[in-house]
Backbone as a chain_set.jsonl record, in Angstrom:
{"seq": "XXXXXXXXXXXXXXXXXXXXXXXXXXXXXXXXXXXXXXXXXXXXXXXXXXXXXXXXXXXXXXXXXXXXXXXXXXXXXXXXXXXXXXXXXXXXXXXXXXXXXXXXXXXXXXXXX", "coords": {"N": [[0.816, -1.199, 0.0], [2.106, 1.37, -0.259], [2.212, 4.503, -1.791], [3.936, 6.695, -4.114], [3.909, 9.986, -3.584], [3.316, 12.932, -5.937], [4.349, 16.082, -5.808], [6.602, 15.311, -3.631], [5.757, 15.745, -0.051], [7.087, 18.382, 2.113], [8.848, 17.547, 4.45], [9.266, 14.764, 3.533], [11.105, 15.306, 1.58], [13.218, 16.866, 3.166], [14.162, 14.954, 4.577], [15.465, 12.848, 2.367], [17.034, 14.947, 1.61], [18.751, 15.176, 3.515], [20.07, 12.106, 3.661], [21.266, 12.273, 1.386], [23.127, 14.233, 1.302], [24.744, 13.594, 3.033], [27.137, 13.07, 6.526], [27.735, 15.88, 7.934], [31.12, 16.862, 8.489], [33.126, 15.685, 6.273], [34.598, 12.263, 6.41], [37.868, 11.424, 6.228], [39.231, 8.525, 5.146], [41.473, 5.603, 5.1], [43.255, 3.175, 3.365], [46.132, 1.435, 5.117], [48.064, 1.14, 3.566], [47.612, 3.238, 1.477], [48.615, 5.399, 2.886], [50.671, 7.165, 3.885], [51.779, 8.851, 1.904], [52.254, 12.06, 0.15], [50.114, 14.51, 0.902], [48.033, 13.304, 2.129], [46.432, 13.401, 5.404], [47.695, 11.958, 7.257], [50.374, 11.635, 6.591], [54.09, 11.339, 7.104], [56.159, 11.892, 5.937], [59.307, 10.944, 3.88], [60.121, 8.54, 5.131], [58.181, 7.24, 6.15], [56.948, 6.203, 3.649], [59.081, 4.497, 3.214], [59.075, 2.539, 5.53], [56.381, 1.651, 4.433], [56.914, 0.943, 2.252], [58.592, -1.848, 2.497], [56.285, -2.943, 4.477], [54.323, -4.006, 2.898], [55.851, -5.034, 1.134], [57.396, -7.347, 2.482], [54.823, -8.6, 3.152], [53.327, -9.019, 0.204], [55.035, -10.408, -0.574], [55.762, -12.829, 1.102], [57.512, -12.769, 2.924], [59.512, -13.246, 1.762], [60.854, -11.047, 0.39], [61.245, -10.904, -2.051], [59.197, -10.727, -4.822], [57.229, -12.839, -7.211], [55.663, -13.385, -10.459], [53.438, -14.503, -9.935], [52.766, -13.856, -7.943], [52.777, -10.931, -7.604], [50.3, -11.33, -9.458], [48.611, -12.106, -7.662], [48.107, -9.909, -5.833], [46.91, -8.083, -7.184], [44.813, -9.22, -7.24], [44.035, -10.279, -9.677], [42.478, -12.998, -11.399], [42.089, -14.366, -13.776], [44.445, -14.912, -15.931], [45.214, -14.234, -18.548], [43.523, -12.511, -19.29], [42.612, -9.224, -20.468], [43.0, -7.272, -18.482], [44.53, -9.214, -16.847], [46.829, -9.302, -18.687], [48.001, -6.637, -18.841], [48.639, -6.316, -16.457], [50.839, -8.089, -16.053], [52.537, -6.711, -18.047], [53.062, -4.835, -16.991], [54.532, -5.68, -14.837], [56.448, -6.713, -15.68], [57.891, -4.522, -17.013], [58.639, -3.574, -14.721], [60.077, -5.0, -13.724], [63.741, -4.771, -13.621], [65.853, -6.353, -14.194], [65.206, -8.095, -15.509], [64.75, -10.781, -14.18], [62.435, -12.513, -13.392], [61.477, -11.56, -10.831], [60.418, -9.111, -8.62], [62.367, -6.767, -6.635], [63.214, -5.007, -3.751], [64.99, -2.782, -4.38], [64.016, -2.308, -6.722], [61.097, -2.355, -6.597], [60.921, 0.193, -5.326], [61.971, 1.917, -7.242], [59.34, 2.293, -8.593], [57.817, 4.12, -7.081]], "CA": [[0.0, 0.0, 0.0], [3.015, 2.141, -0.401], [2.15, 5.075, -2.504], [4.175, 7.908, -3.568], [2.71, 11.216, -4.47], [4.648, 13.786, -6.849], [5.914, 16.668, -5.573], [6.848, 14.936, -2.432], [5.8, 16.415, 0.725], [8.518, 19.141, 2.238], [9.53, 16.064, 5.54], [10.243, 13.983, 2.876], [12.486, 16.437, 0.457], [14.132, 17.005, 4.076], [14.848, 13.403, 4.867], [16.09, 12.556, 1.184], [18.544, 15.574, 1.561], [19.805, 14.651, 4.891], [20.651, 11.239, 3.575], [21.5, 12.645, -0.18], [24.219, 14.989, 1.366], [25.715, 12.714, 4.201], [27.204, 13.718, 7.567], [28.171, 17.3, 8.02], [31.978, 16.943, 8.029], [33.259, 14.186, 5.315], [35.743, 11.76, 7.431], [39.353, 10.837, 5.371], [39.668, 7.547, 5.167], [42.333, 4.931, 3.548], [43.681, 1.887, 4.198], [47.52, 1.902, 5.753], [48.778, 1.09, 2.683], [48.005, 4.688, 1.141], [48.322, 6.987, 4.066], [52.179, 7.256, 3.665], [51.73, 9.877, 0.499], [51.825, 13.385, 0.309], [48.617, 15.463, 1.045], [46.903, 12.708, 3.547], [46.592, 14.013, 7.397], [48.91, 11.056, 8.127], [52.031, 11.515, 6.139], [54.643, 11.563, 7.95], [57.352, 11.656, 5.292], [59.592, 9.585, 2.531], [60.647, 7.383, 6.373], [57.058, 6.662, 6.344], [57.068, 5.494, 2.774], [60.251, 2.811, 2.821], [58.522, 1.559, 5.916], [54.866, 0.891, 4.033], [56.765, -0.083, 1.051], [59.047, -2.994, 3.247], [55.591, -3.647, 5.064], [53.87, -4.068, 1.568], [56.863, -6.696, -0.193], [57.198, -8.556, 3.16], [53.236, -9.504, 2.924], [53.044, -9.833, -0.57], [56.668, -11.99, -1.13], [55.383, -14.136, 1.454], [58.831, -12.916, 3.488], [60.91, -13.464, 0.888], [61.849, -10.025, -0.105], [60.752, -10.766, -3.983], [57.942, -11.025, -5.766], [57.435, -13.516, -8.567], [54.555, -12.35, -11.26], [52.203, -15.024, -9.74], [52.476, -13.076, -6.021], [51.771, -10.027, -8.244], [49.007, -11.219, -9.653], [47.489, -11.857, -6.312], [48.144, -8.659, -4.956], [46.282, -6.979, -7.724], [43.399, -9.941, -7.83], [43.611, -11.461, -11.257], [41.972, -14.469, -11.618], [42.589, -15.068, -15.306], [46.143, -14.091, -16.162], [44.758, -14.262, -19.956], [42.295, -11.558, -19.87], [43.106, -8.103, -20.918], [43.588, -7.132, -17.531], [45.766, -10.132, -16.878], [47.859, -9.158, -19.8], [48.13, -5.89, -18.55], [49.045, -6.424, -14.883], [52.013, -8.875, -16.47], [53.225, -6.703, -18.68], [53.155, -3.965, -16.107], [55.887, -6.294, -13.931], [57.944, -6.835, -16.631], [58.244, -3.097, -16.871], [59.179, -3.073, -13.66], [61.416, -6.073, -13.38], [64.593, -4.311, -14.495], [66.997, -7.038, -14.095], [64.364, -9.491, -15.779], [64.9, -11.907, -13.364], [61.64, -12.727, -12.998], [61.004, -11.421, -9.573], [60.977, -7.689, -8.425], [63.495, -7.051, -5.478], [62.885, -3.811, -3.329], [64.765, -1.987, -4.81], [63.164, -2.583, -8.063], [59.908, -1.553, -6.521], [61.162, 1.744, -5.394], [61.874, 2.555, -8.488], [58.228, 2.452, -9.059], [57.372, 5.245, -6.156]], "C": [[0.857, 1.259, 0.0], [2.766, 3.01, -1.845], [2.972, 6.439, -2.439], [3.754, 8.799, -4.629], [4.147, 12.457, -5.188], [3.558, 15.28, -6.933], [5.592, 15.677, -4.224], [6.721, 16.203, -1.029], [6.778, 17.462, 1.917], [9.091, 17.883, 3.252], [9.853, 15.503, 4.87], [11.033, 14.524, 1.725], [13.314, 16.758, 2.317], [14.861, 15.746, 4.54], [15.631, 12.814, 3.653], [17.155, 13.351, 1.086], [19.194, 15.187, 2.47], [20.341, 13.334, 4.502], [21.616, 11.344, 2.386], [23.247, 13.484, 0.564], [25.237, 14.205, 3.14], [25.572, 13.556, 5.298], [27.845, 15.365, 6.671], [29.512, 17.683, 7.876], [32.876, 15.466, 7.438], [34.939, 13.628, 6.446], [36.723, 11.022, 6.354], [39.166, 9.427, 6.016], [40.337, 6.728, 4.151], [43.024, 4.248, 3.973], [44.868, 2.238, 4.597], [48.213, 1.898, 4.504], [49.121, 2.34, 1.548], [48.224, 5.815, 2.158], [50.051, 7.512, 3.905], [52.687, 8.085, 2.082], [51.453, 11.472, 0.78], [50.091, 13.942, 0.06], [47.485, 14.717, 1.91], [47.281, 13.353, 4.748], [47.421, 13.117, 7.683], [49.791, 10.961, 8.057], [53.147, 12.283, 6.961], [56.069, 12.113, 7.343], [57.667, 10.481, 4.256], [59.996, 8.553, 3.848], [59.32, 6.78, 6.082], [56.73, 5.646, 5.006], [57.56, 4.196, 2.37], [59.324, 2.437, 3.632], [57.013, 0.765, 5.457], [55.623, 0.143, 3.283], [57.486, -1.872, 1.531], [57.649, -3.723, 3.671], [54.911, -4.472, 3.818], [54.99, -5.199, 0.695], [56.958, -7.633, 1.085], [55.469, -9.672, 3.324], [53.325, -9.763, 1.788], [54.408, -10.594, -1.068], [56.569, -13.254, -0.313], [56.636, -14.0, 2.574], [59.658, -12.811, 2.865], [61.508, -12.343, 0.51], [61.722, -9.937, -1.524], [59.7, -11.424, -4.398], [57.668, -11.559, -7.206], [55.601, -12.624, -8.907], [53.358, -13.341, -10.426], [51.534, -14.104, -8.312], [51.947, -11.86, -6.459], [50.358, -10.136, -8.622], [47.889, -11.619, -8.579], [47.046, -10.871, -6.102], [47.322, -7.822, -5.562], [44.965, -7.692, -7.862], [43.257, -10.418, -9.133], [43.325, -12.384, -10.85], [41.829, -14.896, -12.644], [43.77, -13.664, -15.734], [46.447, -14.001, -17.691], [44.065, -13.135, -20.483], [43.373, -10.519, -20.057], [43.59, -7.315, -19.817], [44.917, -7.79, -17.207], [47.099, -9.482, -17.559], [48.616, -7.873, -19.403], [48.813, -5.574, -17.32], [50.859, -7.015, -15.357], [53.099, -7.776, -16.944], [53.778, -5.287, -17.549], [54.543, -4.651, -14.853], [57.072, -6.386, -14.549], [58.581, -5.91, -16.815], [59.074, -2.904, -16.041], [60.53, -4.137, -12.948], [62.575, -5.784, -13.631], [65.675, -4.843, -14.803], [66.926, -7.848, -15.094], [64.545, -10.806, -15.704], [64.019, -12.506, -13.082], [60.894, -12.557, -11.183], [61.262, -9.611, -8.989], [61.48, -7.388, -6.774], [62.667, -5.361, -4.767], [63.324, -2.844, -4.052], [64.247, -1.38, -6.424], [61.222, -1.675, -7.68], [59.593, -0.466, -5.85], [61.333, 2.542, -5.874], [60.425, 3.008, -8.96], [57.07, 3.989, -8.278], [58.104, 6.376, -6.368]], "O": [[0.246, 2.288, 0.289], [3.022, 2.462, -2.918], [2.981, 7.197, -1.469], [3.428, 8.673, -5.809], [5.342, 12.636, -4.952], [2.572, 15.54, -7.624], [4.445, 15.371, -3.896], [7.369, 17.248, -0.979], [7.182, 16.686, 2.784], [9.909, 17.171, 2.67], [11.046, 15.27, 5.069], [11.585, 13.709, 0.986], [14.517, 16.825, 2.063], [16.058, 15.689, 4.819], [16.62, 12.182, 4.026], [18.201, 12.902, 0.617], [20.344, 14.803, 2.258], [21.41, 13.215, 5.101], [22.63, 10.648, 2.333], [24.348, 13.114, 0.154], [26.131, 14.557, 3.909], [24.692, 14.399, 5.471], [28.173, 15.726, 5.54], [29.647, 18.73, 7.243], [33.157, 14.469, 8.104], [35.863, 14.271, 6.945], [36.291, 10.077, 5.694], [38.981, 9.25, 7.22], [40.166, 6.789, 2.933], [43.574, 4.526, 5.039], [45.015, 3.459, 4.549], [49.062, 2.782, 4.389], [50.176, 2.537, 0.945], [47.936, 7.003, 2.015], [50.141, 8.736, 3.812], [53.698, 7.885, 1.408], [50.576, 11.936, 1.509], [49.246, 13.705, -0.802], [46.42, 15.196, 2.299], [48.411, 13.782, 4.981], [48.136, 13.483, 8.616], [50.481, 10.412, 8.916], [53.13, 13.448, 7.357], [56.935, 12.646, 8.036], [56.961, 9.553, 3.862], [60.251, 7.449, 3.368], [59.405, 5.611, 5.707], [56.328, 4.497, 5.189], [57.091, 3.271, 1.706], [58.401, 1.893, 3.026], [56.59, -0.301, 5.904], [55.456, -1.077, 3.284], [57.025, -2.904, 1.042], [57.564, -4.919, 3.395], [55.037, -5.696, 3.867], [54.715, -5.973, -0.222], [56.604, -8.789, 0.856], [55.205, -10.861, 3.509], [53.463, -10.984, 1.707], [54.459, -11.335, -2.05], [57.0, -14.361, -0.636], [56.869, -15.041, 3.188], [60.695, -12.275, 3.258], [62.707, -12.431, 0.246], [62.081, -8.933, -2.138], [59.446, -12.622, -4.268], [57.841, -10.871, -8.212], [54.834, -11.892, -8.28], [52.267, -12.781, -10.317], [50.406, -13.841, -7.894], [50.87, -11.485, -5.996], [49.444, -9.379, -8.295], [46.668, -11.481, -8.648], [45.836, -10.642, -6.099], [46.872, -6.866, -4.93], [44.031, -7.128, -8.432], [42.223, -10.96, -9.524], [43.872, -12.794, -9.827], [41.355, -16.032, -12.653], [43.878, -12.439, -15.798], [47.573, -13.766, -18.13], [43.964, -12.794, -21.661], [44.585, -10.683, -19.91], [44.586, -6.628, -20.046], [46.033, -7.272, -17.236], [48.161, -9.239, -16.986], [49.834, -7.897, -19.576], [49.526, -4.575, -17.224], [51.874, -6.409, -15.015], [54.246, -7.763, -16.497], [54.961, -4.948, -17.512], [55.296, -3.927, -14.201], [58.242, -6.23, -14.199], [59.806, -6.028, -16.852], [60.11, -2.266, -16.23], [61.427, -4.023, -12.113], [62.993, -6.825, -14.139], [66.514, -4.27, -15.498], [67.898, -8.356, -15.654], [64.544, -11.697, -16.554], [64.367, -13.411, -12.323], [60.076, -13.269, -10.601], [62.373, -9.085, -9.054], [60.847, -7.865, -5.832], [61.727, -4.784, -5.313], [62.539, -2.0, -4.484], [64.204, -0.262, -6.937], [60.537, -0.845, -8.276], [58.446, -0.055, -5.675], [61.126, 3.709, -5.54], [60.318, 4.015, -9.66], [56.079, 4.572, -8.72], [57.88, 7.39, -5.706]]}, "num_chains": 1, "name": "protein.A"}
């Protein structure tokens, strides 16, 4: 039995804006992995940087300190390493592999920051 009438009554043009325009002051948020960049409230500096980017190759190398293309393609979510994405993500390592050793070392992916 839900009917609605057109123009909408002013209570409900006030309740549709209050939800339409959010809270009152918008709250920054961003995972840890970007906060370590210029112009967030959290940056602290390029110190703050090496340490995301160390925290960032020790999770995705697994420890190891290098990243083969398959650990890449985790990190970015492929699930077909065929598609156009896929293809794209790949060729995007190889870029960055500069030794082409098949694995990108730190400082290989500091080059990239």
């Amino acid at each position: 039995d839900h009917i609605t009438k057109f123009p909408p009554a002013a209570r409900d043009v006030e309740s549709v804006t209050a939800i339409a325009t959010g809270p009152a002051k918008p709250v920054i948020t961003a995972p840890p992995t970007f906060r370590g960049r210029p112009g967030h409230p959290e940056y602290d500096g390029p110190a703050q940087e090496a340490e995301e980017c160390d925290d960032i190759l020790k999770e995705v190398s697994g420890g190891t300190g290098k990243v083969t293309l398959e650990q890449y393609f985790h990190y970015f979510n492929v699930t077909d390493e065929h598609s156009r994405r896929g293809n794209a993500i790949a060729d995007m390592f190889h870029e960055r592999d500069l030794d082409g050793d098949g694995v990108l070392t730190k400082e290989e992916i500091e080059q990239m920051l």
